[in-house]
C-alpha positions as CSV (number, residue, x, y, z in Angstrom):
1,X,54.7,-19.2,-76.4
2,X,55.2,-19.6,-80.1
3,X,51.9,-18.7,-82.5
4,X,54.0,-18.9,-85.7
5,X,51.4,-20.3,-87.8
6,X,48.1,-19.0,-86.1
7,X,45.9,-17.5,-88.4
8,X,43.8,-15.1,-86.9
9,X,40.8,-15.1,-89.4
10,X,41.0,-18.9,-89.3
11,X,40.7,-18.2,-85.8
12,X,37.8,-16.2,-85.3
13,X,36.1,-18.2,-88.8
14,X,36.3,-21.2,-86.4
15,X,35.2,-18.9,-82.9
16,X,32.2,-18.2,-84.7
17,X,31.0,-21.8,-86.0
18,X,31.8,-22.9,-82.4
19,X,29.3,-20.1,-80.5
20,X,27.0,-20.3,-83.6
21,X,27.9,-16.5,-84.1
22,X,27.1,-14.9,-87.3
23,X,29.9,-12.4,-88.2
24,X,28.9,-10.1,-91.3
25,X,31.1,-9.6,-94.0
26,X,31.3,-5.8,-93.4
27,X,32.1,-6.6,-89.9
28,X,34.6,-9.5,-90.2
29,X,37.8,-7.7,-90.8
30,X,37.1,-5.2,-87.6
31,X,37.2,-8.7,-86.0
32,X,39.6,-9.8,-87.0
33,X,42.0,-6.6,-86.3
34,X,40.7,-6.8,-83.3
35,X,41.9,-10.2,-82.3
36,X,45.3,-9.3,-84.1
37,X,45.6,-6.2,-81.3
38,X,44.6,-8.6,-78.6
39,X,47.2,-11.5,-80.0
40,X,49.8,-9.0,-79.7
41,X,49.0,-7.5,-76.0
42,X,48.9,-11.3,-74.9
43,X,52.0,-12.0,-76.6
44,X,53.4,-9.4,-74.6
45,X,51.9,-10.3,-71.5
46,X,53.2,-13.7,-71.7
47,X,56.5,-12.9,-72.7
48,X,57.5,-11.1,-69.3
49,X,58.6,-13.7,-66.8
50,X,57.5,-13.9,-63.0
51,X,60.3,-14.8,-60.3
52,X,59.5,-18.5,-59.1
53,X,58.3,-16.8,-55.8
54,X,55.9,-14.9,-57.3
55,X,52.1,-16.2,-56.3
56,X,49.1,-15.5,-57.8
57,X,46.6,-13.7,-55.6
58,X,43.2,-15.2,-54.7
59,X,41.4,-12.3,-54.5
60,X,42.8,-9.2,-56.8
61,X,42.6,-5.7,-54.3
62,X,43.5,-2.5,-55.9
């Protein structure tokens, strides 16, 4: 998945107009480290590939 050219302040900018969230300025750049942390745990997530026999489980049971 390539997200050159996402801009993560855009981003959450945009989040909060959709949910009618109010950020505050003194708390907009903790949010928007945030989302870059999460951005790169996903990108890591997605980047490992499954074997094609590999099924996603209905139910999740530790």
């Amino acid at each position: 998945m390539e997200s050159q050219g996402f801009n993560v302040g855009e981003y959450v900018d945009q989040m909060g107009l959709l949910l009618d969230l109010q950020i505050r300025d003194e708390y907009r750049d903790g949010v928007v480290a945030n989302f870059e942390r999460i951005r790169a745990i996903a990108q890591l997530v997605n980047s490992f590939s499954l074997p094609e026999e590999v099924e996603a489980a209905p139910v999740f049971e530790p």
